[in-house]
C-alpha positions in Angstrom: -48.5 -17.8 -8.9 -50.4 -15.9 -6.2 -48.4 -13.3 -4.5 -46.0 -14.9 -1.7 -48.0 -18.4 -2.2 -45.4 -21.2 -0.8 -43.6 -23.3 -3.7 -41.9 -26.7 -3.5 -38.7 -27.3 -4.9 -37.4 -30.0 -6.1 -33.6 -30.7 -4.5 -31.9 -34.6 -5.4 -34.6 -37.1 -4.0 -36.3 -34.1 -1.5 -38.8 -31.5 -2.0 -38.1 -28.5 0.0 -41.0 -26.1 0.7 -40.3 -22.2 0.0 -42.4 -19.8 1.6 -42.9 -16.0 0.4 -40.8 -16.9 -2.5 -42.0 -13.5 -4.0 -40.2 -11.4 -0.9 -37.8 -8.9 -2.7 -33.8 -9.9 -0.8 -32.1 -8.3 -3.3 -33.4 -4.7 -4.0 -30.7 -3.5 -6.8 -32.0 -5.9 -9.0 -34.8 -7.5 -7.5 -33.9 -10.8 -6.8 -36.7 -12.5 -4.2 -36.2 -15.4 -2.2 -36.6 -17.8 -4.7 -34.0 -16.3 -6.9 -31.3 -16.9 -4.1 -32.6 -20.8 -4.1 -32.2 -21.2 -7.6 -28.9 -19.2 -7.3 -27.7 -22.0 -4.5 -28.7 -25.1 -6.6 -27.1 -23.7 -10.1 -23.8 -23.6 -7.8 -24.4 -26.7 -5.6 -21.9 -28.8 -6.2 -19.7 -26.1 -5.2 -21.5 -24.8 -2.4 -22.0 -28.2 -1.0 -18.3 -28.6 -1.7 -17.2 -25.5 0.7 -19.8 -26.0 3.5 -19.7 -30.0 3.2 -19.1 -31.6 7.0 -18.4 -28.4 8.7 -20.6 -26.5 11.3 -22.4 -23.5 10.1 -23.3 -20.5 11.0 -26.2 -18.7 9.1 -26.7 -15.0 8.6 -30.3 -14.7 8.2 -32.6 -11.6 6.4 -35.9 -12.3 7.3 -37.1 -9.3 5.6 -34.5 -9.4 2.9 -30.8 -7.8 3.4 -32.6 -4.2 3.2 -33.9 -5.6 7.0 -32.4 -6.8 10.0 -29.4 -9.6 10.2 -29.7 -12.3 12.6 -26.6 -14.5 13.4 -28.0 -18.0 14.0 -25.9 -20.8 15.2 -28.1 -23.6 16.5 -30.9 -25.2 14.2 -34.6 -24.5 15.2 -36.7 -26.8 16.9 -38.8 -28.6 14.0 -36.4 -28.7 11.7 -36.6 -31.7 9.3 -35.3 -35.0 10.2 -33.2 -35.6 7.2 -30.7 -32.4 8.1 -28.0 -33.2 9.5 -26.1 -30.9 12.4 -23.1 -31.1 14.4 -22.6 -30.2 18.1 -19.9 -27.8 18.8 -18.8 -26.7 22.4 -18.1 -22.9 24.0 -16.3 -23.6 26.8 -16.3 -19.7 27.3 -19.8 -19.7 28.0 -20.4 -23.3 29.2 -22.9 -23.6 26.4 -23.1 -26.3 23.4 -24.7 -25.8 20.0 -26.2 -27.7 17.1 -25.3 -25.9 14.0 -25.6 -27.0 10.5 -23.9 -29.5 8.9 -24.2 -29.2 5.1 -23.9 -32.6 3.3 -26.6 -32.3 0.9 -28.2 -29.5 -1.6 -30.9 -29.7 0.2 -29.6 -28.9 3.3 -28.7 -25.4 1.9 -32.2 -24.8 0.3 -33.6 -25.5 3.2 -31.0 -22.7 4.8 -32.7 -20.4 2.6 -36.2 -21.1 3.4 -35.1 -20.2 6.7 -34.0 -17.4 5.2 -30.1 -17.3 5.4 -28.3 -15.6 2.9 -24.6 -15.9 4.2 -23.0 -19.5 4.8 -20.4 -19.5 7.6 -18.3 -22.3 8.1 -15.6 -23.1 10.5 -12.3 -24.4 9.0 -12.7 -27.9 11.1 -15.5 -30.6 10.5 -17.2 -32.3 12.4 -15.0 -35.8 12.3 -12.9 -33.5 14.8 -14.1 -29.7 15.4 -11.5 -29.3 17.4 -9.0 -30.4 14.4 -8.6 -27.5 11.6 -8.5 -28.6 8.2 -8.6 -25.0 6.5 -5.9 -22.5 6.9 -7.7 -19.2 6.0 -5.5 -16.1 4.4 -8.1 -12.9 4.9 -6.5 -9.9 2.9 -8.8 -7.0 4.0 -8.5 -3.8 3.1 -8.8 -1.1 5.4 -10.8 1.9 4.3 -8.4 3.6 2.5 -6.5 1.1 0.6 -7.5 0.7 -3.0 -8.2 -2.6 -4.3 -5.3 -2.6 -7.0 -3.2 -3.0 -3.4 -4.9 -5.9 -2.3 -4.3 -7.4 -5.9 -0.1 -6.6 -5.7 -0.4 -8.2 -1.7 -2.3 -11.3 -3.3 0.5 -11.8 -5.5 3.2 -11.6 -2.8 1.0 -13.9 -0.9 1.3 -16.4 -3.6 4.3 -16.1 -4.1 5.1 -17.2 -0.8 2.6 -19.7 -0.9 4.7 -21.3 -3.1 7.8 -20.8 -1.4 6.5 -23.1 0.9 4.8 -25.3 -1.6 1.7 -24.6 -0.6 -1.4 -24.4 -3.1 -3.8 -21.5 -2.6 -6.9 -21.4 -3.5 -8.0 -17.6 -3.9 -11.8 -16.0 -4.0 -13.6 -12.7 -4.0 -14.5 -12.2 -0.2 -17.9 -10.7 -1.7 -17.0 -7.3 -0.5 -13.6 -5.5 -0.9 -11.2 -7.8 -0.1 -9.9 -11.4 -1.2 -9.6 -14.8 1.0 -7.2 -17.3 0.3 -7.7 -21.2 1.5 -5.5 -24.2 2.2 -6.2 -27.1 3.0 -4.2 -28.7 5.7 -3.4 -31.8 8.0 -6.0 -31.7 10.4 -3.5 -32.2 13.3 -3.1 -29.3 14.8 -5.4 -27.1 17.0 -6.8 -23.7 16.4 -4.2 -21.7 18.4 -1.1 -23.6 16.8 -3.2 -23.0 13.0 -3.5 -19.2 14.1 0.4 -19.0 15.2 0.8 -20.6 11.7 -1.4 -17.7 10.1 0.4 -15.2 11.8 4.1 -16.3 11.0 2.7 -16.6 7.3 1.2 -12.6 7.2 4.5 -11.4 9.0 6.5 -13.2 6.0 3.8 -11.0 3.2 4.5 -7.8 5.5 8.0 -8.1 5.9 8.0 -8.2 1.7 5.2 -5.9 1.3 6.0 -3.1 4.4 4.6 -0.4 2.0 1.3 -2.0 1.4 0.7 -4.6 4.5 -0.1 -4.5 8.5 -0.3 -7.1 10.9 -0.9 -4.6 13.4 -3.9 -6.2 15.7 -6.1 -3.1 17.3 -7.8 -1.7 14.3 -7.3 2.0 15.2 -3.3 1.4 15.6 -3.5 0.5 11.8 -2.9 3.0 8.5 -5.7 3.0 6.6 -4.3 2.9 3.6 -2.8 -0.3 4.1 -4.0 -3.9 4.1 -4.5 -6.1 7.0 -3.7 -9.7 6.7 -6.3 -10.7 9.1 -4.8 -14.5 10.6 -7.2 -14.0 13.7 -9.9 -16.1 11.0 -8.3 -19.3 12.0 -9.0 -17.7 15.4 -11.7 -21.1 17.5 -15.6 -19.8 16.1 -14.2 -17.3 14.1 -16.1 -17.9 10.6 -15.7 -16.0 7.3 -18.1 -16.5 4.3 -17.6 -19.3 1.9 -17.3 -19.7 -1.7 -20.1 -19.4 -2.8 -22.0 -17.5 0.0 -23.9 -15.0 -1.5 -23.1 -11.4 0.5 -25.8 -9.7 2.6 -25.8 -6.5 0.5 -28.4 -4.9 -2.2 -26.3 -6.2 -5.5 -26.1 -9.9 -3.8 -22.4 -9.9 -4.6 -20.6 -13.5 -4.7 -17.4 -14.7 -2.5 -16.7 -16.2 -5.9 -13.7 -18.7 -6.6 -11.3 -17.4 -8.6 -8.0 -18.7 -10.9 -4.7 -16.9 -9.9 -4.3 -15.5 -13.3 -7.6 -13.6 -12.7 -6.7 -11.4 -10.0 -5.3 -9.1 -12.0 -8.8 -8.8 -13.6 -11.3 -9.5 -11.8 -14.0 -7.0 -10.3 -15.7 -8.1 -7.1 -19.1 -6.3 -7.4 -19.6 -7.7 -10.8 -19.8 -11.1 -9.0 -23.6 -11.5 -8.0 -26.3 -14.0 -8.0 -26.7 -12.8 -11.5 -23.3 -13.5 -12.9 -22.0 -16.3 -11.0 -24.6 -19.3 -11.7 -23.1 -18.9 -16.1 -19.1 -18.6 -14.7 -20.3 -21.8 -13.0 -21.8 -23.6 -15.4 -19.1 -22.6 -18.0 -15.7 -23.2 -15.4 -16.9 -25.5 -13.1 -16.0 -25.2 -9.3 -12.8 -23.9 -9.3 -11.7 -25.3 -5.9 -12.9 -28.6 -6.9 -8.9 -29.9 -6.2 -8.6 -28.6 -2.7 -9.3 -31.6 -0.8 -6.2 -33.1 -3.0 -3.6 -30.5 -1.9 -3.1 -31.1 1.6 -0.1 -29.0 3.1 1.6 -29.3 6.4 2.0 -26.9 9.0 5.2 -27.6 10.0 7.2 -25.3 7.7 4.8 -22.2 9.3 5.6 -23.4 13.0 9.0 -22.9 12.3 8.6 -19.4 11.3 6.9 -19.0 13.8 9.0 -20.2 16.7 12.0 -18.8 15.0 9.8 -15.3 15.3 9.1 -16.1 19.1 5.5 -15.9 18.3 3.1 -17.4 20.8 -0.6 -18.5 20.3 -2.4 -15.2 21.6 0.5 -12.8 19.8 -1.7 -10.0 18.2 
């Protein structure tokens, strides 16, 4: 193949043209552009899964991560006619957008022709954007808190998970922390979702007070502790999915995980390189989420018992 000739990949019933497949994104290992594709389609079913109906933002390296980031919301002029986008609102700014809306493989390969690397979904879809269906637990570490801490705050965070019978559904965040989803009722708005978030990180703190902060303005927090960040769940706030590959040299993985794993499990070792046999061997791992919807209610309680109101930080 001639250096950065165009390929055409095969993806279901479309072919998807690939340009400067040869272009070095990953340079720790040396994974071009056409590695990433091929990464995306040995995990499609559960990318597809993650992104499916929801609008997207796409972090884009069009010289590979080594280069600049672009944040891309709406979907060029001349893009294909089979992908599909949703329109989404800013009322802030009196603007609209068209952003992606995954329903296909091919919708994601395409993505990466474009040359996204990160996928960044909301937590509604586009039946009701306005509607969340994905309650999003964010356990970041700040810079001085190990990640043995964010394991021991992951299993608090279970545990009250299933306090409230709630099921979890935990990954790698693809850099130093982990993200926990649930799927909900879509009948509640953002600001009532993020009250929801913040009654359910006061609950981990109050049993973790060593090891956790809900403490808003990053510079009021100890850095040795972690930050259960609820503001995800925040309208337009976006996190990457499972499955997103990470912007960095290794190409780590936000990488589904089992609950028995997190004792175990080492984030860095999740890559483009690794993930696509853990796949093929386990399967998606949040392949059940759409079956375990929870209800808010429980949450809302906590917080109005907490007098906590929808812009508390």
């Amino acid at each position: 193949m001639a250096k950065d000739s165009a390929v055409e990949v095969a993806v279901g019933d479309r072919m998807v043209r690939i340009s400067n497949p040869d272009r070095v994104y990953f340079p720790a290992r040396g994974e071009t552009k056409l590695d990433l594709v091929n990464y995306y389609l040995s995990v499609g079913e559960g990318i597809v899964r993650a992104l499916r109906e929801r609008p997207c933002m796409l972090h884009r390296f069009p010289a590979g991560v080594a280069g600049e980031k672009v944040h891309q919301k709406r979907v060029p002029n001349g893009a294909p006619p089979w992908l599909e986008t949703v329109r989404v609102h800013f009322p802030r700014y009196g603007r609209y957008a068209d952003e992606l809306c995954v329903t296909e493989a091919a919708h994601v390969a395409w993505a990466v022709q474009m040359s996204t690397v990160e996928f960044h979904p909301w937590n509604s879809r586009r039946a009701d954007t306005e509607k969340p269906d994905e309650w999003r637990i964010d356990l970041d570490p700040m810079p001085d808190c190990p990640f043995d801490t964010v394991r021991r705050v992951a299993h608090v965070a279970h545990e009250v998970l299933d306090e409230l019978g709630a099921v979890g559904w935990p990954k790698t965040s693809g850099g130093s922390g982990l993200h926990v989803y649930v799927r909900i009722e879509p009948r509640w708005g953002f600001a009532d979702v993020r009250r929801a978030a913040l009654a359910f990180a006061r609950e981990v703190e109050r049993r973790a007070p060593d090891e956790v902060t809900t403490t808003w303005w990053r510079k009021d927090r100890d850095p040795k502790k972690l930050f259960v960040d609820y503001n995800q769940n925040a309208r337009d706030h976006t996190i990457a999915s499972a499955y997103s590959v990470r912007g960095v040299p290794e190409g780590t993985v936000s990488t589904p995980i089992r609950w028995d794993e997190v004792d175990d499990v080492e984030p860095r070792e999740c890559t483009i390189a690794t993930v696509p046999a853990r796949f093929a061997e386990l399967g998606d791992l949040h392949a059940g989420i759409d079956d375990a919807v929870f209800s808010l209610e429980p949450l809302l309680e906590w917080a109005d018992r907490d007098g906590l109101e929808a812009d508390d930080s």
